[in-house]
C-alpha positions as CSV (number, residue, x, y, z in Angstrom):
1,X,-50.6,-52.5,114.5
2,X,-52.3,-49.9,116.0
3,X,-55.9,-47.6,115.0
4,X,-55.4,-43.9,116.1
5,X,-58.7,-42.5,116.7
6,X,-59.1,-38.4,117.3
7,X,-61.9,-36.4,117.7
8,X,-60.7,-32.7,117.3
9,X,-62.4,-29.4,116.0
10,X,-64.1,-29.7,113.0
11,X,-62.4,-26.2,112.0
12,X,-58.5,-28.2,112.5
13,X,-59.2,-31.5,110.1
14,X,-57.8,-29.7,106.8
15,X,-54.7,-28.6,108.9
16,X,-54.6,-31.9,110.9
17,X,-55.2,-34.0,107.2
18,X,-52.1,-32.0,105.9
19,X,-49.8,-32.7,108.7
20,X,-50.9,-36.3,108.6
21,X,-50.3,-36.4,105.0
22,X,-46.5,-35.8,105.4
23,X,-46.0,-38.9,107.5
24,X,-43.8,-41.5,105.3
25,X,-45.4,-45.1,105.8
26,X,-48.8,-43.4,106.7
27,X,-51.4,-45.5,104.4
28,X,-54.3,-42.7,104.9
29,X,-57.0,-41.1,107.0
30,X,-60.6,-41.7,107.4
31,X,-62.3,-38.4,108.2
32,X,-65.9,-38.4,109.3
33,X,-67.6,-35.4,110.4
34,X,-70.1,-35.7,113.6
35,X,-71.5,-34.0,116.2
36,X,-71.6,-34.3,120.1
37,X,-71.5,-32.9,123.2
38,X,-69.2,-32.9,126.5
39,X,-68.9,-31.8,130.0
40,X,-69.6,-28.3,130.8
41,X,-67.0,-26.6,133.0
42,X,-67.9,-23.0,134.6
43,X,-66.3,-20.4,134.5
44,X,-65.6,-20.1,138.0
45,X,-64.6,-24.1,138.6
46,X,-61.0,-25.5,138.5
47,X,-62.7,-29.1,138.1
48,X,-65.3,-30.1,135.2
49,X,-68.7,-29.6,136.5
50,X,-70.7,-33.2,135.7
51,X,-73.7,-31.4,134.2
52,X,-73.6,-32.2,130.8
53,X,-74.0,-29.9,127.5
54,X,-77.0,-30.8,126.0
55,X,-76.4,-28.5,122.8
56,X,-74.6,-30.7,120.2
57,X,-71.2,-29.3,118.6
58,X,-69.6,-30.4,115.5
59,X,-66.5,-32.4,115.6
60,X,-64.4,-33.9,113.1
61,X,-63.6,-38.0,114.2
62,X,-60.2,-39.1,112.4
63,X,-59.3,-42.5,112.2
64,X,-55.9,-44.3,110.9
65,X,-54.3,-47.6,111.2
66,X,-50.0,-47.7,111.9
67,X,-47.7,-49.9,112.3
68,X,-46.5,-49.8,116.4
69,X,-42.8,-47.9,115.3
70,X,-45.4,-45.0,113.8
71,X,-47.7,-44.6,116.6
72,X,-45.5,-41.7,118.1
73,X,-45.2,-39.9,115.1
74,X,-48.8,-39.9,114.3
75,X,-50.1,-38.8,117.7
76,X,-47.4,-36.2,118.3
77,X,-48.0,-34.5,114.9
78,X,-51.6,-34.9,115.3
79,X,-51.7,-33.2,118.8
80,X,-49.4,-30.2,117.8
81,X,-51.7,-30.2,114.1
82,X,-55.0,-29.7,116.3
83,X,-53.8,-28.0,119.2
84,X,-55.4,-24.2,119.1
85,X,-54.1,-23.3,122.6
86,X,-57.8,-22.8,123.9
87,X,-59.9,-25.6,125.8
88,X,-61.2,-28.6,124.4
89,X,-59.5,-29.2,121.5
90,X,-60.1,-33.1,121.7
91,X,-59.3,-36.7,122.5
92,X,-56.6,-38.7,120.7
93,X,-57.0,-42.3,121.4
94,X,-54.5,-46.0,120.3
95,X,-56.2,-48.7,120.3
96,X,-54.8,-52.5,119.1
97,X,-55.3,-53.9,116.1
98,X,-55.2,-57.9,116.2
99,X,-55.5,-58.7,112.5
100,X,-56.0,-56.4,109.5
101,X,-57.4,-58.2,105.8
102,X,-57.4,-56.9,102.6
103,X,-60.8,-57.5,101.3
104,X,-59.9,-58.2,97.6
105,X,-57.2,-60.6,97.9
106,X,-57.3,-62.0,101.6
107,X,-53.9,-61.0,102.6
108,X,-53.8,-60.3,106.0
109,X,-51.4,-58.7,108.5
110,X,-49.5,-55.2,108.9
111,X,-48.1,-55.8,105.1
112,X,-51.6,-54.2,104.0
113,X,-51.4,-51.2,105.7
């Protein structure tokens, strides 16, 4: 089991949501709107400058839970779902998942997914 974690553009969840939506096997999507900040990058610079933007943005943070034969399907259609072809369009990240349990009857494993 895996947890898919994305922070994209708050303007790209309702197309992101959709795309997700058409996944077979995909339980659902936790969508929680946020706001941060990231590294600046001049104009002029081919590297991101450390300074730091100290002006928050809004962001939308996704978060779903796969079975590992999913994982592929979810990121890829995620990334093309929130890709706008400009800069910063966000982070996706996978992260394991030792144990999942269903609160209302105990059963644990991928099965509850």
């Amino acid at each position: 089991m895996k947890k898919i974690e994305a922070f994209i553009k708050e303007d790209r969840i309702e197309p992101v949501a959709n795309a997700l939506r058409g996944i077979d096997g995909l339980s659902g999507v936790t969508v929680i709107h946020a706001e941060g900040f990231g590294r600046r990058e001049a104009a002029n610079e081919r590297e991101p400058s450390p300074e730091m933007i100290h002006d928050f943005r809004g962001v939308g943070r996704l978060e779903t839970f796969c079975s590992d034969e999913l994982v592929e399907k979810v990121v890829e259609t995620l990334r093309e779902a929130a890709h706008t072809g400009l800069r910063h369009d966000g982070k996706i990240f996978v992260l394991p998942v030792d144990d999942a349990i269903r609160v209302a009857s105990g059963k644990r494993g991928p099965d509850i997914l």
